[in-house]
PATOR-421035 format. One line per 8 residues: for each residue x, y, z of C-alpha. Coordinates in pm, whole numbers, padded with zeros to 5 digits. Example, Ala and Ser with C-alpha at 12.3 -4.5 7.8 and 13.67 -1.06 7.14 Angstrom:
BEGIN
01230:-00450:00780 ~ 01367:-00106:00714
***
This chain:
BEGIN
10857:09917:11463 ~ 10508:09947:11428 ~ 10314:10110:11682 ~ 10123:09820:11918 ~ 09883:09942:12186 ~ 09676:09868:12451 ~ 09402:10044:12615 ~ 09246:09956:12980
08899:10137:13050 ~ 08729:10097:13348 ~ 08347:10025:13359 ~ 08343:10183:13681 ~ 08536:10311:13917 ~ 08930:10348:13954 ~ 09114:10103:13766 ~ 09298:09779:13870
09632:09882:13921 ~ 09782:09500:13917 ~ 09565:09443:13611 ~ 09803:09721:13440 ~ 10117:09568:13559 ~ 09995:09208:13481 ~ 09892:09305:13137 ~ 10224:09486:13087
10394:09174:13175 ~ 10172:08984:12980 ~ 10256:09177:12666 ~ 10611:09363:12703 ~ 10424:09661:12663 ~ 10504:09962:12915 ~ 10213:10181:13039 ~ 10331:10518:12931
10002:10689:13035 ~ 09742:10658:13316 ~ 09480:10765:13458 ~ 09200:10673:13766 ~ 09021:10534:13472 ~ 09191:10491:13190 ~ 09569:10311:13173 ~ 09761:10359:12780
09992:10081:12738 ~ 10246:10106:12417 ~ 10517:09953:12222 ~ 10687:10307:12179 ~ 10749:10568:12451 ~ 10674:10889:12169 ~ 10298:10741:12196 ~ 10038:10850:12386
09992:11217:12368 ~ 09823:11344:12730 ~ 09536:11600:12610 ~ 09300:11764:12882 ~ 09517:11807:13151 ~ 09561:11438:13219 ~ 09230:11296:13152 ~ 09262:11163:12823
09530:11080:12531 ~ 09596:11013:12176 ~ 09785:10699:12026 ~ 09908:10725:11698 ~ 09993:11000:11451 ~ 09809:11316:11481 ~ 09865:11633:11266 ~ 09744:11994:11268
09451:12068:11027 ~ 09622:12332:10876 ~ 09981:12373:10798 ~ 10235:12154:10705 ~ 10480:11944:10877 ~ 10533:11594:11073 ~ 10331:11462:11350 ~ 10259:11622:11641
10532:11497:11910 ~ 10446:11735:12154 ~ 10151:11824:12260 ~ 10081:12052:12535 ~ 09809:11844:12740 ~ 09684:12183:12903 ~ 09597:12336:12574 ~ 09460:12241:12223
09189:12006:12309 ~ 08907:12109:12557 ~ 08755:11787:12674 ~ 08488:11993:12869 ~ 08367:12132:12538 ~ 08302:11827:12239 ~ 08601:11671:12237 ~ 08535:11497:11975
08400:11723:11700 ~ 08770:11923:11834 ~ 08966:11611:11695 ~ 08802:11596:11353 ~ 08762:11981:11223 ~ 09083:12092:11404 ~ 09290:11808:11348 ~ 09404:11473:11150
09588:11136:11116 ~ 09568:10783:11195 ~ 09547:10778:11583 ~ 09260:10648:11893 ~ 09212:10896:12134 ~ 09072:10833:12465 ~ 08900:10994:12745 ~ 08716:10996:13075
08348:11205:13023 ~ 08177:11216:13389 ~ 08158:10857:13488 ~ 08206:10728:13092 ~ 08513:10643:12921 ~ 08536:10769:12526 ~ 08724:10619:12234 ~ 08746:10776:11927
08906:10608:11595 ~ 09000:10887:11336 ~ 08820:10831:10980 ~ 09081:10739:10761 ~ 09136:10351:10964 ~ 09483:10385:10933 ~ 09530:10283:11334 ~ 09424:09956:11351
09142:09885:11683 ~ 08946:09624:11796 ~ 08826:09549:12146 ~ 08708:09307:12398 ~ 08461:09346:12707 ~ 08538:09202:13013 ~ 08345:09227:13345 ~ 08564:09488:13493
08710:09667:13193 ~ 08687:09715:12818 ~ 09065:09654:12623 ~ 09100:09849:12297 ~ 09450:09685:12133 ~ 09611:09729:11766 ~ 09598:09386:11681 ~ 09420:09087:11861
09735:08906:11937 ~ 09787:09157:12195 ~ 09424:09089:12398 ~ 09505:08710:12360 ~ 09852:08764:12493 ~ 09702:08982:12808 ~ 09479:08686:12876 ~ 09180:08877:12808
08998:08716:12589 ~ 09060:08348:12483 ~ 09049:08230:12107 ~ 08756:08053:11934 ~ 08658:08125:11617 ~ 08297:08310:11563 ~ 08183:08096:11238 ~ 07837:08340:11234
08126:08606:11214 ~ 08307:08470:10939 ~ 08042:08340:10728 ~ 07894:08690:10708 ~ 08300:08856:10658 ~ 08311:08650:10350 ~ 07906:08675:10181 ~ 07958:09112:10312
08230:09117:10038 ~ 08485:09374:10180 ~ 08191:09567:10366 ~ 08362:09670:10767 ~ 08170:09487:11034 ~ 08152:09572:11396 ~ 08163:09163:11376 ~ 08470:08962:11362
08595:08607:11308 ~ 08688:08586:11674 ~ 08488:08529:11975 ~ 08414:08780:12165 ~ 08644:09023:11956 ~ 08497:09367:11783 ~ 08611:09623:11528 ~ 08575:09967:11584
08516:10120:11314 ~ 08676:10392:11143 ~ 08480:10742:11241 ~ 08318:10602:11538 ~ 08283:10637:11877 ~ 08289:10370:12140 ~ 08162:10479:12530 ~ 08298:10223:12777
08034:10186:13151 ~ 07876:09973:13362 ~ 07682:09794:13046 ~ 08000:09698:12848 ~ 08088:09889:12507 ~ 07894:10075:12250 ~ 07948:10221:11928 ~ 07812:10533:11755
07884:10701:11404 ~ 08096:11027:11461 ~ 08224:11100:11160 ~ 08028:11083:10854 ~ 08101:11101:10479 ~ 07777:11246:10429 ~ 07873:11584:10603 ~ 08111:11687:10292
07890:11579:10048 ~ 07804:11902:09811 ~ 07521:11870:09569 ~ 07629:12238:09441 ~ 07721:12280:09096 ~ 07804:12667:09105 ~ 08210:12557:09227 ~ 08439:12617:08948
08597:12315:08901 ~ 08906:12424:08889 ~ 08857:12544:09236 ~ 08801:12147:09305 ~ 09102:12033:09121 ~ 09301:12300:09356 ~ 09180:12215:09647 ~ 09259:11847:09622
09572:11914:09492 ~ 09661:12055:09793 ~ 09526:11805:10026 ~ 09698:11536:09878 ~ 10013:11708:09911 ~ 09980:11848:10243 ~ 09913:11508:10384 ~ 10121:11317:10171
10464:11526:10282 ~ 10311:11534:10608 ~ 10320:11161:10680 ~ 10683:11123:10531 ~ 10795:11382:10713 ~ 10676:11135:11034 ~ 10932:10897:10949 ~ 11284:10846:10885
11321:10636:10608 ~ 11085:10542:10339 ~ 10944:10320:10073 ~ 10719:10352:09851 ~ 10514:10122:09612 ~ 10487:10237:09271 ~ 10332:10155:08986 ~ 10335:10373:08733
10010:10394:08771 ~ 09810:10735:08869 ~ 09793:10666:09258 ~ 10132:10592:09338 ~ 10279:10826:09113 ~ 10063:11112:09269 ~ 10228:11004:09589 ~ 10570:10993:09402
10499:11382:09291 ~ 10433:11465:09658 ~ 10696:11250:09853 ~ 10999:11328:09613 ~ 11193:11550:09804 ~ 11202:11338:10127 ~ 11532:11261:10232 ~ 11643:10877:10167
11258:10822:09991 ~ 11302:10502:09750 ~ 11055:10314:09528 ~ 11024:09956:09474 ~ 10792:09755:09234 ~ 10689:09413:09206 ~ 10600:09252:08854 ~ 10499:08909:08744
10683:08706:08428 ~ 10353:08743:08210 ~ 10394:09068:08041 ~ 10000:09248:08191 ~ 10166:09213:08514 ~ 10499:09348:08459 ~ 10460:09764:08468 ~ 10813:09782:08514
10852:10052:08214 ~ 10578:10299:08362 ~ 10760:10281:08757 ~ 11092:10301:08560 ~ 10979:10649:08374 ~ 10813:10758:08708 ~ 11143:10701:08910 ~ 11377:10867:08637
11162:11174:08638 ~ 11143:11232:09002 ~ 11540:11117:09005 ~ 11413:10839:09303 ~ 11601:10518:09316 ~ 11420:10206:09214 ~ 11375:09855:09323 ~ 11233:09635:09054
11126:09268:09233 ~ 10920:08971:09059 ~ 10646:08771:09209 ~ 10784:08438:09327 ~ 10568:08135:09333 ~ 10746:07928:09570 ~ 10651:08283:09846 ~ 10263:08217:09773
10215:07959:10024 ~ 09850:07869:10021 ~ 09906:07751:10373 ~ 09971:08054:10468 ~ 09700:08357:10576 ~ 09809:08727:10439 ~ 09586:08852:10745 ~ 09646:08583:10981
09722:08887:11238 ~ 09418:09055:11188 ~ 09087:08934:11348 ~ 08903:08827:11076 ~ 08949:08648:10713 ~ 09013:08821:10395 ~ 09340:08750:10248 ~ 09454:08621:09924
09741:08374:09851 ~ 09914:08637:09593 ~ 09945:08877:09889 ~ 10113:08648:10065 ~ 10406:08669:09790 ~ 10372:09018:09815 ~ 10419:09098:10182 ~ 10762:08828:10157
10855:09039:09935 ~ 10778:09386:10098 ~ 10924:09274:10421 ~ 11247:09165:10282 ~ 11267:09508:10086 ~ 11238:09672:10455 ~ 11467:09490:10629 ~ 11763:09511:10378
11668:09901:10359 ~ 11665:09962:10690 ~ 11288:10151:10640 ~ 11065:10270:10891 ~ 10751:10315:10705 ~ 10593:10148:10346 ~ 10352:10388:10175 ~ 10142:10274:09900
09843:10416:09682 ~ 09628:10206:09791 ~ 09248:10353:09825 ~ 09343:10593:09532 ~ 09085:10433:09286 ~ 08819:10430:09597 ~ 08877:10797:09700 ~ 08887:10980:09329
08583:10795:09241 ~ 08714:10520:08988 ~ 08418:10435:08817 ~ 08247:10297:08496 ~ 07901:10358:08685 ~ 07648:10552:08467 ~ 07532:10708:08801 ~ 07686:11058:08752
07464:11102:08452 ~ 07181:11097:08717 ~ 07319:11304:08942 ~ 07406:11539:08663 ~ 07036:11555:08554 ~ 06927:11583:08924 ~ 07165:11844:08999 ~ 07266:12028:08685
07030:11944:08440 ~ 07150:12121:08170 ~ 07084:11961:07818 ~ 07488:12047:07688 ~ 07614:11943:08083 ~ 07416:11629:08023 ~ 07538:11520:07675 ~ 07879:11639:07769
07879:11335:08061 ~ 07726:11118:07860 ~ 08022:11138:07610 ~ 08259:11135:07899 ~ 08136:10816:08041 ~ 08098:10668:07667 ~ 08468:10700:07611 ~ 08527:10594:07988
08326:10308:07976 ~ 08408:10234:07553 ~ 08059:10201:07523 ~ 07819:10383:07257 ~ 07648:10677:07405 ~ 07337:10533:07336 ~ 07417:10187:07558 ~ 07484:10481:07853
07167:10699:07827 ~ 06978:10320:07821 ~ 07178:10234:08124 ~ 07118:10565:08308 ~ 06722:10528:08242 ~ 06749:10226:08436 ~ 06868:10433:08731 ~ 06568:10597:08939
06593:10910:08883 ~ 06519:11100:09180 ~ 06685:11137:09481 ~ 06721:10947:09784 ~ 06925:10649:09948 ~ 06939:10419:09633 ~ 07290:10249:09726 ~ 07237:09846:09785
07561:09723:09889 ~ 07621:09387:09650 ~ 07658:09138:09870 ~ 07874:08774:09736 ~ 07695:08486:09826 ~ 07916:08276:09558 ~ 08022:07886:09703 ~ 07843:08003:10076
07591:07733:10176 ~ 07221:07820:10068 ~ 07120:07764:10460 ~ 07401:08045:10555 ~ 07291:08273:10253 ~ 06919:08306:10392 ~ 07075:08383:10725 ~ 07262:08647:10619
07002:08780:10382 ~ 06789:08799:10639 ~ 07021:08960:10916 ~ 07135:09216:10649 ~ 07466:09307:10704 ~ 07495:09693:10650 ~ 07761:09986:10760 ~ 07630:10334:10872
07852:10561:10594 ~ 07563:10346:10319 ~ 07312:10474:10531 ~ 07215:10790:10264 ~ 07049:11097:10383 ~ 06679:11149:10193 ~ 06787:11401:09926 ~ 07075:11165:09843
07233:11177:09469 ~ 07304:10763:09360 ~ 07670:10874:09224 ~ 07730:10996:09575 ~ 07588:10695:09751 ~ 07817:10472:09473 ~ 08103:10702:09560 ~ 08102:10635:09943
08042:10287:09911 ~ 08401:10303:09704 ~ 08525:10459:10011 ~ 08362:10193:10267 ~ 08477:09942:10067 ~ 08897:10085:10088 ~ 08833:10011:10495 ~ 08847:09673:10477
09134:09631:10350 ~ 09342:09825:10572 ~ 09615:09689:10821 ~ 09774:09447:10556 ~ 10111:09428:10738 ~ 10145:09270:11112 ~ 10194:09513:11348 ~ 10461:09353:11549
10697:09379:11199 ~ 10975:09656:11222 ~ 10823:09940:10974 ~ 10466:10069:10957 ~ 10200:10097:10640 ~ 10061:10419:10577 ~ 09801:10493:10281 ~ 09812:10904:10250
09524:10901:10009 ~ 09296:10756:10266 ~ 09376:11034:10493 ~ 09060:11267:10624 ~ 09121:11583:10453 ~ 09166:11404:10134 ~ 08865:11205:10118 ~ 08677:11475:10252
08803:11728:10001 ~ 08730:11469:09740 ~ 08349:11400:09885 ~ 08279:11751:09794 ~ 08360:11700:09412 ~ 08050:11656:09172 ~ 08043:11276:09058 ~ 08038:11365:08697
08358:11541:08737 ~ 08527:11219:08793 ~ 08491:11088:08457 ~ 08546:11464:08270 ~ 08724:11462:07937 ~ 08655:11073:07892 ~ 08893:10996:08161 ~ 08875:10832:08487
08964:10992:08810 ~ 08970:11331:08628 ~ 09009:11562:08851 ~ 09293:11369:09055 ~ 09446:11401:08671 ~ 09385:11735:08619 ~ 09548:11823:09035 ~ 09860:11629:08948
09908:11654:08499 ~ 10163:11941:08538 ~ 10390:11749:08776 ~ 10362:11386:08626 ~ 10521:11252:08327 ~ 10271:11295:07985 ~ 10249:10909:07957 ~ 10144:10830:08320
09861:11082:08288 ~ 09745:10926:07949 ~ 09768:10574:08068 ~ 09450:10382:08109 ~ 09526:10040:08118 ~ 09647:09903:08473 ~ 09848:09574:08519 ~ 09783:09358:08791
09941:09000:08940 ~ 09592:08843:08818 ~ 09824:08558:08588 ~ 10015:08501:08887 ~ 09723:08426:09120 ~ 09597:08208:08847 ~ 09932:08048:08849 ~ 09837:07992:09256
09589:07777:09218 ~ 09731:07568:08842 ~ 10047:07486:09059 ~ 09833:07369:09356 ~ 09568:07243:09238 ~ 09547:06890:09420 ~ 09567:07060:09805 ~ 09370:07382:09682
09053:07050:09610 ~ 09197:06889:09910 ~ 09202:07174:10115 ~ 08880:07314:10084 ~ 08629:07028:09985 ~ 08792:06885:10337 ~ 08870:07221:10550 ~ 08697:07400:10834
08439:07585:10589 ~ 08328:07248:10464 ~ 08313:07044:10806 ~ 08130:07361:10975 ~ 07916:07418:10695 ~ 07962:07737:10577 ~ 08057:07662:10188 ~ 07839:07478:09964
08080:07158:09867 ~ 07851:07070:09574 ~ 07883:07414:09385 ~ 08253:07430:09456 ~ 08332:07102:09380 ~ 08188:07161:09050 ~ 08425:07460:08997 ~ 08704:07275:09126
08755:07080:08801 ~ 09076:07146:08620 ~ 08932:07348:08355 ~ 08722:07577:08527 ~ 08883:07703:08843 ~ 09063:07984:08650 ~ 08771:08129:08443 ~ 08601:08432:08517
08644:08551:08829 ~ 08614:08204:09055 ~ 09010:08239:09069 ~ 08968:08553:09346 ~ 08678:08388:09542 ~ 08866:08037:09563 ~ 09162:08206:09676 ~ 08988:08381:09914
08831:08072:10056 ~ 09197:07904:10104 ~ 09333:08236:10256 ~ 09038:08186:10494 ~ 09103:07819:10578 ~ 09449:07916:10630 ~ 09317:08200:10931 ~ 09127:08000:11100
09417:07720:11107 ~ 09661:08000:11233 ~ 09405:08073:11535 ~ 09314:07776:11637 ~ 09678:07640:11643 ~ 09762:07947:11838 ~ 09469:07835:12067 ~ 09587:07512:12126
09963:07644:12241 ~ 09806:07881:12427 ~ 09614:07651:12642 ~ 09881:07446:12668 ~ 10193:07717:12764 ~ 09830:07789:13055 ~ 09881:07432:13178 ~ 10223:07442:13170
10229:07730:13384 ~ 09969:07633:13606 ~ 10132:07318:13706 ~ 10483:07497:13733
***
């Protein structure tokens, strides 16, 4: 089962003692860790690790920095980790995974979420303590916090676009984010920026490059075998595609590891022949599933677990089909690629010309990336030296995060214009090179969608690419050398080309399920205009009814790209159904138990 947690910090003082047992009544969670301050309650008695000599602990999965090998199971809370001395710079240059650790600091209590997001956290305050949790369920279920949804909160999830908020749909209910660091006293909660992106950032362009490839190689595979090693039985999503089959290269000797891939009946969606050769060279078993309308249930959130919107009716198909997988197999833990294309820099930008010329400006180095990003981007290299004018070219923050103010009310859109919505990793140093600030944004953007599985299923989701020392090692690469040779996500290529079949290195077309969700909304279409032009965004005025009606007609809601945002809108309408049902029961199971 998934790991599900739950953190009491007192704001001051010794903590509640009956608070702990009623919240581990509340839940069915068992406090496997306390302290004066501090009380760690779990789903799994493995989790927390004590660091510190008692005064602190780590939920999660936590792995040496160097060396190989599965989590850390146990850790000798007496040595390792000096909480006297920076505790938290300890945890990220001596250590990684996807864990929360916690601590008392003098009269302050410390939370730290590692970088990578892969341990789910958000938090509420109360008067007498602050409740970190996996999933919000859990604070509802303690009866800390009581549900109502925060329609400033998701207004600005859905114009944001995928950009992590502090800010969720929920009353009263806060993310904290990946690489920060939340203090807990007498004034409530706080969060700071711990970790930053910026830090690994290199502007140098003396590195051989094959020293880069190398080094990411390496990464990849040390974290990659180190999270299957963690569990006992595997699955893992595969494409054919580069990211998945990178993680096929790296997890193939696990014991028991098996594949499974999904495909849809119209042929760009079915990439059944690339996972086929990837599974046949590795000699891993494979699980070939199709997309089943009658699973995409428009009435149904992908993220209802999670405390804020931004699901999509064709994940909804997915997950059935993902959790079904699991079940029959018996697996502990689903590993995908996702974050692959965010991490190796995946674009068609023409920024790394820029930063080439600020950095390296060398007239051969220059044409040579201009050719690269021609035959990336099948443009003329002309079109990309125009395009790459357009780009100031000097340095400094020049990343403005695109915001997607598409069927959002005009009164809502100067709201949020005005508030500004922003997330410290954009937040460029001055000296900042824009293929850098394009590249981190690609890497902000991979939070967000995190945590696509409910924590209280059997089996847990783990994206290895996303993990610290990847990304990190990744940061330090030169933008340009992303798109070398006329290829994306070149040096990723160039790490992994001796170990992957010839064809899955040349392949640069990717399927998707993009006919299917089309399909979504052609099979629906009378409760998708039903359902929206009447829902919750309409009545509380959050979506502009004129502008979407106008896109709602037959021929229209499947062209261009209004297919993703509509079905983005129902997924929404769908979460903040789930919620507020759930609030109703809940008040009532309250009454019921009152009176009894």
């Amino acid at each position: 089962m998934a790991l599900r947690y739950l953190v009491l910090a007192s704001r001051g003082g010794e903590l509640d003692t009956e608070l702990v047992d009623e919240v581990g009544r509340r839940t069915g969670l068992i406090a496997h860790w306390r302290s004066s301050r501090l009380a760690v309650l779990t789903s799994d008695p493995r989790s927390p690790l004590g660091i510190g000599n008692g005064t602190g602990a780590i939920i999660g999965d936590l792995f040496y920095r160097h060396g190989s090998g599965p989590g850390i199971k146990n850790f000798d809370p007496a040595s390792g980790i000096d909480l006297a001395t920076a505790p938290a710079r300890q945890l990220l240059e001596r250590y990684w995974g996807g864990y929360l650790a916690v601590w008392t600091d003098g009269e302050l209590v410390r939370a730290l979420r590692d970088p990578s997001g892969q341990l789910p956290c958000c938090y509420v305050t109360g008067p007498r303590v602050v409740a970190f949790a996996s999933d919000p369920r859990l604070l509802v279920d303690a009866d800390l916090v009581s549900i109502s949804i925060d329609w400033d909160g998701v207004a600005t999830t859905l114009y944001v676009d995928d950009l992590a908020q502090i800010r969720t749909g929920l009353t009263g209910v806060s993310d904290l984010l990946a690489g920060n660091l939340a203090t807990v006293n007498g004034n409530g909660c706080s969060q700071d920026i711990c970790w930053s992106p910026w830090h690994y950032v290199s502007d140098s362009p003396e590195l051989d490059p094959a020293v880069h490839v190398e080094r990411l190689r390496r990464a990849v595979e040390q974290c990659s075998r180190g999270w299957a090693a963690t569990f006992d039985k595997s699955i893992l999503a595969v494409s054919g595609g580069l990211d998945s089959s990178i993680l096929a290269s790296c997890m193939a000797a696990t014991p028991e590891l098996e594949c499974l891939t999904l495909r849809t009946n119209e042929p760009r969606g079915d990439e059944t022949i690339y996972a086929k050769e990837l599974c046949e060279w590795f000699s891993l078993p494979l699980e070939k599933r199709t997309y089943r309308l009658d699973q995409a249930d428009i009435m149904q959130s992908a993220v209802a677990h999670l405390p804020r919107p931004g699901g999509r009716a064709q994940m909804v198909a997915y997950d059935a089909t993902v959790v079904r997988q699991m079940v029959d197999r018996s697996a502990t833990a689903f590993f995908t690629g996702a974050g692959g294309d965010n991490v190796f820099y995946n674009t068609r930008s023409v920024r790394p010309v820029v930063d080439r010329y600020l950095a390296a400006p060398t007239v051969s180095g220059l044409l040579a990336t201009l050719r690269d990003l021609a035959q990336v981007t099948e443009a003329s290299i002309w079109e990309v030296a125009r395009c790459a004018i357009s780009i100031p070219r000097r340095r400094g923050p020049k990343y403005s995060w695109r915001c997607e103010p598409q069927f959002l009310h005009p009164s809502w859109i100067e709201h949020l214009i005005q508030e500004k919505p922003s997330h410290s990793w954009l937040e460029a140093p001055t000296g900042a090179l824009p293929g850098k600030c394009g590249h981190i944004a690609m890497i902000t953007r991979a939070q967000h969608y995190m945590h696509g599985h409910d924590r209280r299923l059997h089996f847990t989701e783990i994206a290895p690419l996303l993990s610290q020392p990847v990304v990190e090692t990744a940061l330090a690469i030169p933008s340009w050398m992303a798109c070398e040779g006329g290829v994306d996500r070149s040096a990723a290529r160039r790490a992994f080309a001796p170990k992957l079949p010839p064809n899955i290195i040349r392949r640069r077309m990717k399927g998707g399920p993009d006919a299917f969700a089309m399909e979504i909304l052609k099979s629906n279409y009378d409760l998708v205009r039903d359902r929206l032009l009447g829902g919750q965004l309409a009545t509380n005025g959050i979506i502009d009814k004129q502008e979407l009606e106008a896109v709602l007609a037959r021929n229209q809601v499947t062209q261009g790209t209004n297919y993703v945002r509509i079905l983005l809108l129902l997924d929404t309408e769908a979460w903040i159904e789930t919620w507020q049902s759930s609030a109703i029961h809940d008040n009532r199971s309250t009454r019921k138990s009152v009176t009894n």
